[in-house]
ZAMARGU-4260 file (C-alpha; in steps of 0.2 Angstrom, whole numbers, plus 5000, padded with zeros to 4 digits):
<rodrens>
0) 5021/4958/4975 | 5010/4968/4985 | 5019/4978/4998 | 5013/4990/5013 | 5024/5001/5022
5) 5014/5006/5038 | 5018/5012/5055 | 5017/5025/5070 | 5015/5044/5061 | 5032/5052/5062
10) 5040/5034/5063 | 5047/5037/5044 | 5036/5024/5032 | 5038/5039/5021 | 5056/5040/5018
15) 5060/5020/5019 | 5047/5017/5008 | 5050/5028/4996 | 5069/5025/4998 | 5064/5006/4992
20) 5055/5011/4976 | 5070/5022/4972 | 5081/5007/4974 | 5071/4995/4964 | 5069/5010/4951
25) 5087/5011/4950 | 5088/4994/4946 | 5075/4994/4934 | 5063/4986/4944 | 5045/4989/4939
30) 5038/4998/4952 | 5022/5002/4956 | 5021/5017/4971 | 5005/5021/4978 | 5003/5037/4991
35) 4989/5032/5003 | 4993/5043/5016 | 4983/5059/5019 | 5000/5067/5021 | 5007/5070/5003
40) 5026/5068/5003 | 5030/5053/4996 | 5029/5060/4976 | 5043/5074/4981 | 5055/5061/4990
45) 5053/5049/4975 | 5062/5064/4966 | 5046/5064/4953 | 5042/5078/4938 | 5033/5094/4948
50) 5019/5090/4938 | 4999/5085/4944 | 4995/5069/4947 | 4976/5067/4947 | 4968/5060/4965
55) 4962/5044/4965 | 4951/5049/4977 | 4942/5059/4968 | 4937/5050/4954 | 4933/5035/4963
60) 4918/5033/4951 | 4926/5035/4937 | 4938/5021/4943 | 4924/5010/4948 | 4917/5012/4929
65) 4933/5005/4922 | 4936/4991/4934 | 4917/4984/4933 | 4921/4982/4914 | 4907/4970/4906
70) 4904/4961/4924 | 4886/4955/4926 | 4885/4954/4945 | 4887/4972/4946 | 4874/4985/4937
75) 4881/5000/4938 | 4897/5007/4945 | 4887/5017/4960 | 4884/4999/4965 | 4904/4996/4970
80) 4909/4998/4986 | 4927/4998/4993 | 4928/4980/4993 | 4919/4974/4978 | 4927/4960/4970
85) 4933/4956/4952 | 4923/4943/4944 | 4918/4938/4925 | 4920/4953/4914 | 4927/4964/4926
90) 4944/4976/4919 | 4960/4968/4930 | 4977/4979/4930 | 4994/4972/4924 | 5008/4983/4930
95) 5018/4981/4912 | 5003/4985/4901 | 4994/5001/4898 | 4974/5005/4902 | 4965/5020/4903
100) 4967/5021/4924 | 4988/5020/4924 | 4986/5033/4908 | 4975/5045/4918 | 4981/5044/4936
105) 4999/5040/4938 | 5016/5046/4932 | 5032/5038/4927 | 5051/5040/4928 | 5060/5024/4921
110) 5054/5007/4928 | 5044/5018/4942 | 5025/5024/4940 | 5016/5035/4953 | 4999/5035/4960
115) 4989/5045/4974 | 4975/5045/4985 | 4974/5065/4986 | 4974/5077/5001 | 4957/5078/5012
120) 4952/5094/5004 | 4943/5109/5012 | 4926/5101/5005 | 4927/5087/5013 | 4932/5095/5030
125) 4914/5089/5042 | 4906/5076/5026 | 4920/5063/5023 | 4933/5053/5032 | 4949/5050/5024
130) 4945/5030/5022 | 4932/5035/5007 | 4947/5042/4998 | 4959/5025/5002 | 4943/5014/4996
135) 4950/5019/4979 | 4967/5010/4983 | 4956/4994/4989 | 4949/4994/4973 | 4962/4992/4963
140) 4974/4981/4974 | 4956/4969/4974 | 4960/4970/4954 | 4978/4968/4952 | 4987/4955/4944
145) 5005/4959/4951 | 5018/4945/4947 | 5032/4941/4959 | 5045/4951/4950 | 5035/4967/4952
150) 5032/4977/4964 | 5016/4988/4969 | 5021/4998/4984 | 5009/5007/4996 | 5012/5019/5010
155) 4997/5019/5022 | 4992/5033/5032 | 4998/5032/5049 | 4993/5019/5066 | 4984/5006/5062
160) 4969/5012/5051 | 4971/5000/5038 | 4961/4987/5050 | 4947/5000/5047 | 4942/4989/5031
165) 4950/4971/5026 | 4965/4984/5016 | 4975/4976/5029 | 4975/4956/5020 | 4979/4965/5002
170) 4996/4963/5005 | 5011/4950/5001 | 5018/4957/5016 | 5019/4973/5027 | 5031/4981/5031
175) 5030/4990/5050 | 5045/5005/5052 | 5047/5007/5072 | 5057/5020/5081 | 5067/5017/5096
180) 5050/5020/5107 | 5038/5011/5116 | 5023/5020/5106 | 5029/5015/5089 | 5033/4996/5096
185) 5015/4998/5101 | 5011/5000/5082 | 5019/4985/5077 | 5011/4976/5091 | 4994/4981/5087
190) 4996/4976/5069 | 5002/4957/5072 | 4990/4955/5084 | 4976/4960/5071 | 4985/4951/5058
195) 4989/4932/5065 | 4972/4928/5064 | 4972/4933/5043 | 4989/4923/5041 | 4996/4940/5034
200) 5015/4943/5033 | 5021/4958/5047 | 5040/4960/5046 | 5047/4977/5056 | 5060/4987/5051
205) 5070/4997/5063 | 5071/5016/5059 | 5081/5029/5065 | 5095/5021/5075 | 5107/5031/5082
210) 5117/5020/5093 | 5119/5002/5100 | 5106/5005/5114 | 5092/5011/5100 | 5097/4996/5092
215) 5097/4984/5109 | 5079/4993/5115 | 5072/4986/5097 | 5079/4970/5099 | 5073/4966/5116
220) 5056/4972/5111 | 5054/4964/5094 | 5064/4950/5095 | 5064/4941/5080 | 5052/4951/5070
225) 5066/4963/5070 | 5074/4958/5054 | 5081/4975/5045 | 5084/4993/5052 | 5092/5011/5046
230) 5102/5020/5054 | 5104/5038/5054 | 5107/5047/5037 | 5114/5063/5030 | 5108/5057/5013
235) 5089/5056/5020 | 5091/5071/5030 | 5099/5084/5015 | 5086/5075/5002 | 5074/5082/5016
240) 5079/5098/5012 | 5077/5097/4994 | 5093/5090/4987 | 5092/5078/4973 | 5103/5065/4978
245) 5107/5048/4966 | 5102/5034/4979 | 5121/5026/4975 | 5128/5038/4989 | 5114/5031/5001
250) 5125/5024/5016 | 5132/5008/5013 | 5123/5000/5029 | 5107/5007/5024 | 5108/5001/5007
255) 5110/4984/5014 | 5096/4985/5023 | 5086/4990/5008 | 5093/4973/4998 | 5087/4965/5015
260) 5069/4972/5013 | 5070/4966/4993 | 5077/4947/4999 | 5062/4947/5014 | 5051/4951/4998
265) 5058/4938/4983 | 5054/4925/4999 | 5036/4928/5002 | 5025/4919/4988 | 5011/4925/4983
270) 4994/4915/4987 | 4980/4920/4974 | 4968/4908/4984 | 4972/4917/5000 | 4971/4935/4991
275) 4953/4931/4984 | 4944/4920/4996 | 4948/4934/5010 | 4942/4948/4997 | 4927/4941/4997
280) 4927/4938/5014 | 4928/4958/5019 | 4915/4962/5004 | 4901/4948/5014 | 4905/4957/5030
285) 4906/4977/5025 | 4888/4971/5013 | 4880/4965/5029 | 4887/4978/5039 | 4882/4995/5031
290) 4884/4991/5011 | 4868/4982/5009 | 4860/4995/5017 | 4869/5009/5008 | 4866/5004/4990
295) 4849/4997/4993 | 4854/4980/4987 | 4860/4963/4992 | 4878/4968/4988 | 4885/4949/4992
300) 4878/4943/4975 | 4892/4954/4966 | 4904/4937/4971 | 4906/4927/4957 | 4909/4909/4962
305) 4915/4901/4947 | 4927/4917/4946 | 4946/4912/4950 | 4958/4927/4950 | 4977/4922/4944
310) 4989/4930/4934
</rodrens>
C-alpha cells in the first residue's frame, strides 16, 4: 500500500510518520520509507546507520535509465518526465525483491529500507525548484508494484505541494497530521477539497493534543475525518534529542493510535485501474502543458494502451 503522510510544516508528519514505519519494522513489516521532504529528518528519527544514502534527486537520469528498461514508447531516458508511465518493457519495482535502484539508493535495518529525495543544494539555489528533485519519487511510485501487505511510506514536503503535479492520486491513502490550529485544519481542508474530485483517500490524524479542549477543537472542525490522534510524548520528545528509544516504551495511547493508522490502512484496497488510468491521466496534461514542449516531442505517445499494470 502506498501511504502519504502530509500536512502543515511544523504539524509533525515527521515524527508520526516515521513513528509508523518503526512500528511496522518492529513487527516485521516490510517497509518501504521514502524522505520527500526538503527537510531531512526523517532517516535520523527512523534511528538508521550514520551512513550516506545517495539523493534520489540527483540521479534522476540514472533512475529514468533503469525504469525505461526495453520500453519502446520511450527512446531515451532524457525523454521521461515526472510523470511518464510504465508500459511494455519497462523495469517495475517489487519491494521484496532486489534491483540495481533499492541496491544503490536506499538502506536497510530489518524489514525497513530507506530512500531519499536529497536536500536543495547550494547549486541549485536560483536554477531548480525542489518539485524537480520529488519527480524522482513520481517515478518510481508510477512503477511500483506494492502488495497490500507492504507498505511504501512517503513523507511529503510541507502544505499542500503535492497538488503541484498528479503526486497527489499516487497514493492508497493520505495521511493529513493537524495540530490543534486553524492554519493546520486549513491543510487538511485544502487537500479534501483537491482530492474529492480524484476519489483519493484523505484521513487526518490529530497531533499534538495536550488536553481535552485540543482534542474538542479537532473534533468540531474535523468531524468525522478525525479518526486517530497523538497525544503528547516524552518518548518523541527525548528521541528528539537523540535518544535511541525501542518503540515498545512509546505511550500506550499513542501506540494505539498507531495500530489505528495500520487498521485504517489493511481497510483501504488497492485499485490498479484507478492507480493507472489517472497516471496517464496527469502524464496527457503536464505533456500538453509544458512536456511536449520541453522534450520536443509528442510525449502522450509513451502511453501504451494494451499496457495493464497489476501485481
Amino acid at each position: 500500500m502506498k501511504i502519504a503522510f502530509v500536512g502543515k510544516g511544523g504539524s509533525g508528519k515527521t515524527t508520526t510518520s516515521t513513528l509508523f514505519c518503526r512500528y511496522l519494522q518492529q513487527n516485521n513489516c516490510p517497509v518501504l520509507a521514502i524522505e520527500a521532504d526538503i527537510n531531512q529528518h526523517m532517516k535520523g528519527s527512523l534511528g538508521l546507520p550514520l551512513i550516506e544514502v545517495l539523493s534520489l534527486g540527483t540521479y534522476l537520469p540514472e533512475i529514468k535509465e533503469y525504469l525505461r528498461g526495453s520500453n519502446p514508447r520511450i527512446e531515451s531516458a532524457s525523454e521521461m518526465i515526472k510523470t511518464s508511465p510504465p508500459g511494455a518493457g519497462s523495469n517495475l519495482l517489487r519491494l521484496k525483491e532486489t534491483n540495481p535502484l533499492f541496491e544503490k539508493f536506499s538502506i536497510s535495518a530489518g524489514s525497513l529500507r530507506f530512500m531519499a529525495v536529497g536536500e536543495f543544494s547550494e547549486e541549485d539555489l536560483g536554477v531548480k525548484c525542489y518539485h524537480s528533485k520529488v519527480g524522482a519519487v513520481e517515478l518510481l511510485l508510477n512503477h511500483m508494484l506494492d502488495r497490500e501487505d507492504e507498505y511504501v511510506v512517503v513523507d511529503m514536503t510541507a502544505g499542500a505541494d503535492t497538488f503541484a503535479s498528479g503526486m497527489f492520486t499516487k497514493f492508497d491513502i493520505t495521511f493529513v497530521v493537524v495540530e490543534p490550529t486553524l492554519k493546520s485544519v486549513s491543510v487538511f481542508e485544502q487537500y479534501k477539497k483537491f482530492a474529492k474530485d480524484y476519489d483519493v483517500k484523505v484521513v487526518a490524524i490529530g497531533n499534538k493534543i495536550s488536553d481535552n479542549s485540543d482534542l474538542q477543537f479537532l473534533q468540531n472542525k474535523l468531524g468525522e475525518d478525525l479518526l486517530v490522534y497523538f497525544g503528547q510524548s516524552d518518548f518523541v520528545k527525548n528521541s528528539e534529542r537523540g535518544e535511541v528509544i525501542s518503540i515498545n516504551f512509546l505511550e500506550e495511547q499513542n501506540i494505539q493510535a498507531l495500530k489505528k493508522l495500520i487498521q485504517i490502512v489493511g481497510e483501504s484496497k488497492k485499485d490498479w485501474t484507478k492507480f493507472y488510468r489517472q497516471t496517464v491521466e496527469f502524464h496527457i496534461k503536464n505533456s500538453e502543458s509544458w512536456g511536449n514542449v520541453s522534450i520536443g516531442k509528442d510525449l502522450r505517445k509513451q502511453v501504451d494502451p494494451d499496457f495493464v499494470l497489476r501485481d
